[in-house]
C-alpha positions as CSV (number, residue, x, y, z in Angstrom):
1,X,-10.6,-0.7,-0.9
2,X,-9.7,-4.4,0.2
3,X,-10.2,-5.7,3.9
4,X,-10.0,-8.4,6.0
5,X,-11.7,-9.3,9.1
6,X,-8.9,-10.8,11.5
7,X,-10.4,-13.3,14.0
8,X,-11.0,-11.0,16.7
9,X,-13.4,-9.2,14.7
10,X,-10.8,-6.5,13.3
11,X,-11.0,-5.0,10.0
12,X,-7.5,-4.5,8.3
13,X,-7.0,-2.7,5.2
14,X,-4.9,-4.1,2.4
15,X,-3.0,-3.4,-0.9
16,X,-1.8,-6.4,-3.0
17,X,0.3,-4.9,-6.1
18,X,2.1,-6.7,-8.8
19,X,2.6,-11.0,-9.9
20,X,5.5,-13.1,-8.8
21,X,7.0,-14.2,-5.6
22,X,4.4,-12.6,-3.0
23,X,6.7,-10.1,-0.6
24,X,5.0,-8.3,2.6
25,X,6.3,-5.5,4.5
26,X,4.8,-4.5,7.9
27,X,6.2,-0.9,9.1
28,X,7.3,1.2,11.8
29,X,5.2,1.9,15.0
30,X,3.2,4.2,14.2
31,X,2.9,4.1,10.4
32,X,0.4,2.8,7.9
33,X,0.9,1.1,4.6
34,X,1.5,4.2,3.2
35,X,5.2,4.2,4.4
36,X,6.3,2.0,1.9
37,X,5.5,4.9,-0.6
38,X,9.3,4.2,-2.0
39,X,9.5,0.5,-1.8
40,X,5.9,-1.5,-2.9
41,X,6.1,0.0,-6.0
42,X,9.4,-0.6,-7.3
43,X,9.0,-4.2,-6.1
44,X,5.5,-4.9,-7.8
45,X,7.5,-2.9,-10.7
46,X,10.1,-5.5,-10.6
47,X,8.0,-8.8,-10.8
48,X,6.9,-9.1,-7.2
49,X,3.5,-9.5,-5.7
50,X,4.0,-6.7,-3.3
51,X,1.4,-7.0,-0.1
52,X,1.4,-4.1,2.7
53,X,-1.2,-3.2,5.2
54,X,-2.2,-1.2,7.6
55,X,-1.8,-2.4,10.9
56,X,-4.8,-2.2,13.3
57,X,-4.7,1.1,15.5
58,X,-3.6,2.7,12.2
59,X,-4.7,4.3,8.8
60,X,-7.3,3.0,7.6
61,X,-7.9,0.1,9.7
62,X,-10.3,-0.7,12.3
63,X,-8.6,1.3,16.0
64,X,-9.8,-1.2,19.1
65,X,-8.5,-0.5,22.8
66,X,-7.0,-4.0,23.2
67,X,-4.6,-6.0,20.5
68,X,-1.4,-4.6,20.4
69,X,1.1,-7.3,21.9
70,X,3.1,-9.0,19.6
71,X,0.7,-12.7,19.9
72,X,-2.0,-10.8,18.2
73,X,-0.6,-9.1,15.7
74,X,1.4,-11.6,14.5
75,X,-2.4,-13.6,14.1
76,X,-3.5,-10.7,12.3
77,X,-0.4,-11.4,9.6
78,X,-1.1,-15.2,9.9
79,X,-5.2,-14.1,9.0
80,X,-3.8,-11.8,6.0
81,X,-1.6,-14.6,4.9
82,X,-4.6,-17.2,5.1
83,X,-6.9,-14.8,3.4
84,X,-4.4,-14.2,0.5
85,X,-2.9,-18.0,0.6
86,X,0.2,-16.9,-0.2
87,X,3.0,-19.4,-0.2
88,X,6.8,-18.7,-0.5
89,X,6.5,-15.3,0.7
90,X,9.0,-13.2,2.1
91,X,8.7,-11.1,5.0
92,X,10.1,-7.3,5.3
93,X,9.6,-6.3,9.1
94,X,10.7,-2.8,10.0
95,X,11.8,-2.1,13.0
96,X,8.2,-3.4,15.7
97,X,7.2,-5.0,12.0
98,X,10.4,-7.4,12.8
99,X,8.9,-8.1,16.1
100,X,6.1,-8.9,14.5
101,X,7.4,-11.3,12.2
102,X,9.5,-12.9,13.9
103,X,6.6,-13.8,16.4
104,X,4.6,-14.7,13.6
105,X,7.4,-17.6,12.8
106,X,7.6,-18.5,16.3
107,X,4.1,-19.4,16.4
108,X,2.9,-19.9,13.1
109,X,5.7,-21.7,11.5
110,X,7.3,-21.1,7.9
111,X,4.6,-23.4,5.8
112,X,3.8,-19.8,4.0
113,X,7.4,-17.9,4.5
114,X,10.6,-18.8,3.3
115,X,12.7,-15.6,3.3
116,X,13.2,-12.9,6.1
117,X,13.9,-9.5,5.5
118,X,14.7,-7.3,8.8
119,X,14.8,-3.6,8.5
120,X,15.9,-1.5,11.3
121,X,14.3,-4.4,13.6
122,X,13.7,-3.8,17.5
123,X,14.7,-7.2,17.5
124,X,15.4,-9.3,20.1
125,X,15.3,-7.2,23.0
126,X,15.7,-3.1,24.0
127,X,15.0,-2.9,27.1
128,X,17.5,-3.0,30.1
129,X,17.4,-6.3,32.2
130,X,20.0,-7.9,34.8
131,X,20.6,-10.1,31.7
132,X,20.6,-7.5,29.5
133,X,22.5,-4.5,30.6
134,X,23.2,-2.6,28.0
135,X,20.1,-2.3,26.8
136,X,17.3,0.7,27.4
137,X,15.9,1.9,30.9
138,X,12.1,1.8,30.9
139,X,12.0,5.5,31.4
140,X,12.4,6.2,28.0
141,X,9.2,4.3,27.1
142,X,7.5,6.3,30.3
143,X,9.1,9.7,28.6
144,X,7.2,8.3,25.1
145,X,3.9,7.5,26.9
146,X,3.3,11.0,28.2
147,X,5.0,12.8,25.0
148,X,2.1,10.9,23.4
149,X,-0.3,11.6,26.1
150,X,0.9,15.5,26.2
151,X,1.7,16.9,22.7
152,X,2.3,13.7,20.0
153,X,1.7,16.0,17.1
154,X,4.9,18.3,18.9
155,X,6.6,15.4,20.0
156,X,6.4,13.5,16.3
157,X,7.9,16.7,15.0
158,X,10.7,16.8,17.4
159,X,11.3,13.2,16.6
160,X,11.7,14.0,12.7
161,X,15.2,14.8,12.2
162,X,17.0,12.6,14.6
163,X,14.6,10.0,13.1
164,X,16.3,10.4,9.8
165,X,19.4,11.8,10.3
166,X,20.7,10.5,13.7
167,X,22.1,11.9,17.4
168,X,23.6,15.0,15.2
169,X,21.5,16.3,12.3
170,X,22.6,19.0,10.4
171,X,19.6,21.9,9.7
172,X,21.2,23.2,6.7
173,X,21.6,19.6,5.0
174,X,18.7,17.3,5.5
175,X,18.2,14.2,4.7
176,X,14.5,14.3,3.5
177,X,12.7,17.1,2.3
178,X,10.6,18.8,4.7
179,X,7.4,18.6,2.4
180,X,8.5,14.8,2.8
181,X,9.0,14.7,6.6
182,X,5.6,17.4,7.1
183,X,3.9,13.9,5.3
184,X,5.0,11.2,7.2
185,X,4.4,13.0,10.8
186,X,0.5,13.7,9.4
187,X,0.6,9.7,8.1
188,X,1.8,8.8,12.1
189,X,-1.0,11.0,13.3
190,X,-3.5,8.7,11.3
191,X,-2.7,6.1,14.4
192,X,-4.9,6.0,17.8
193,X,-2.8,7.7,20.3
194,X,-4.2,4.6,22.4
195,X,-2.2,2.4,20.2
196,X,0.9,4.2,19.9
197,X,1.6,4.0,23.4
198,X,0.7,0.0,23.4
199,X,2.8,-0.6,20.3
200,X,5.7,1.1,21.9
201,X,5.5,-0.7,25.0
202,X,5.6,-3.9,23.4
203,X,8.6,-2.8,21.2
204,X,9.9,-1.6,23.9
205,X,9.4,-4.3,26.5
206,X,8.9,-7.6,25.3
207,X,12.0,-10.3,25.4
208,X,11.8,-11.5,21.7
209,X,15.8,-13.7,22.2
210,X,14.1,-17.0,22.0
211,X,11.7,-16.3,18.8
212,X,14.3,-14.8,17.3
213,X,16.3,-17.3,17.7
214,X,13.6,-19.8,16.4
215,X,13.5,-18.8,12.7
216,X,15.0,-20.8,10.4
217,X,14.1,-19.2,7.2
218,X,16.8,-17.1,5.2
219,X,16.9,-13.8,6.8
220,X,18.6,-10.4,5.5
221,X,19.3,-8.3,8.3
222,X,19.9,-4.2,7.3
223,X,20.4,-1.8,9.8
224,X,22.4,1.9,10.7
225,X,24.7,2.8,12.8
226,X,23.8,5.4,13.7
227,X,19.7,4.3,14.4
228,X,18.2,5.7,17.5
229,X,15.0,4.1,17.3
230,X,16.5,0.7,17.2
231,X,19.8,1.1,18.6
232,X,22.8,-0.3,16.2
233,X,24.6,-2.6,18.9
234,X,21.8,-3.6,20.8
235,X,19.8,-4.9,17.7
236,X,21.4,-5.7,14.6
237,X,24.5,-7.7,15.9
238,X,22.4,-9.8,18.5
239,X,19.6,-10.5,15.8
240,X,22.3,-12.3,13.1
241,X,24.1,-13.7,15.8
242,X,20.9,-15.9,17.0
243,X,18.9,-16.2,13.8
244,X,21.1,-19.6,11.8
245,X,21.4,-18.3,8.1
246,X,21.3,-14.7,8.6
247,X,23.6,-12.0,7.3
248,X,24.1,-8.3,7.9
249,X,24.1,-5.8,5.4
250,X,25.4,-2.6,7.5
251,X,24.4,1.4,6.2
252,X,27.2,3.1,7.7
253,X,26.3,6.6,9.6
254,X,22.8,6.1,9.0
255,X,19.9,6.5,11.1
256,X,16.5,4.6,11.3
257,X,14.7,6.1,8.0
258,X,16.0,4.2,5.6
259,X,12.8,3.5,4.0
260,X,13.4,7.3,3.1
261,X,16.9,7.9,3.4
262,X,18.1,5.1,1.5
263,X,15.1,4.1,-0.8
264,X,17.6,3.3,-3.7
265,X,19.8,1.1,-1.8
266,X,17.7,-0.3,0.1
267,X,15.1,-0.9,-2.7
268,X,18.2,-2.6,-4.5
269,X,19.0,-5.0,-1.4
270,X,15.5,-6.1,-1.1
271,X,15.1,-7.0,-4.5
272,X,18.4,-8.8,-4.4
273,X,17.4,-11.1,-1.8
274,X,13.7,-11.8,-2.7
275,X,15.4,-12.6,-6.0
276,X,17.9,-15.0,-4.9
């Protein structure tokens, strides 16, 4: 299996499918590369070099105590980027993977990237601040530490529906199979508990207005309205109205699975814009 050691001394475990334009995608909190088990190959299929990873804390990659704010993993995408030397790649960030990418742009510049793809982002800021009002109170990232802390194997399962079917999921119609959703929660058990909690706080906690507003690369924003993880108005709106060049392709009633939810249509939308 392909690694790379970052420069910290990390070891991160890589695919790299497929020829073409080279297109990454960093996932959700607590999943591996694994997640893109709908999109990487339908883009590699379609003429893409198609690049995921797991991040560090997760799958198969090396699981340190320390290295989980958004400075150092964005140099751990900068190190796979180097490593690979690709050029005129586009990004796919998913909801902390947007964090990650758009701190990566802030600090490392487009000289590799020249498209932005934002899935479900966390981006540019959750949590509630005089400035920010609306947004979350930290006790919901306190309620997530000790769920983690407590029972994260219970609490991951509790999370599954409302994960992919929103505030009001219907038991007799869901969304995903449950062999499907059984899957994923084992793949988000594959991270360190240790990281969970320091990815979430840095989702959850970290001011990202001014990176955001920083990137100057064509960037596709897709979100749902009805997203719990990354809540609709406090994320998608405020991201395209601070990135220059952005536009918002909206999935209406739907939650923050799309990667499983909406695998055609959002398979279809990525390939639109990498393609453009």
């Amino acid at each position: 299996m392909p690694y790379l050691t970052t420069r910290d001394g990390t070891r991160l475990h890589y695919n790299d499918w497929g020829d073409g334009r080279p297109v990454v995608l960093l996932g959700a909190a607590m999943a591996d590369a694994r997640m893109w088990e709908f999109q990487a190959p339908f883009l590699a299929g379609n003429g893409l070099r198609c690049v995921t990873y797991d991040r560090r804390g997760s799958g198969r990659s090396d699981m340190p105590w320390t290295g989980y704010d958004y400075d150092t993993l964005a140099g751990d995408l900068a190190d796979l980027l180097d490593h690979l030397d690709l050029r005129d790649a586009v990004l796919v960030g998913y909801a902390v993977g947007g964090g990650e990418c758009v701190q990566y742009l802030s600090r490392y510049g487009d000289r590799r990237v020249s498209g932005l793809a934002l899935v479900a982002s966390t981006t540019p800021y959750l949590l509630r601040a005089p400035d920010n009002p609306d947004g979350l109170d930290l006790a919901l990232f306190e309620q997530v530490e000790q769920a983690i802390k407590t029972d994260r194997a219970a609490w991951l399962s509790e999370l599954t529906w409302p994960f992919f079917a929103g505030p009001e999921p219907d038991p007799e119609n869901p969304p995903i199979s449950p062999q499907l959703a059984s899957w994923l929660v084992g793949m988000c058990l594959n991270t360190s508990p240790r990281a969970g909690i320091e990815i979430y706080r840095t989702l959850m906690t970290t001011d990202q207005r001014a990176q955001t507003a920083a990137v100057r690369v064509p960037t596709l924003v897709i979100h749902g309205t009805a997203d719990l993880g990354a809540p609709y108005p406090l994320c998608a709106p405020r991201t395209v109205e601070l990135i220059p060049h952005s536009r918002l392709i909206t999935y209406e009633g739907a939650a923050h699975g799309l990667f499983a939810t909406h695998a055609d249509r959002l398979n279809a939308d990525l390939l639109a814009f990498v393609k453009e």
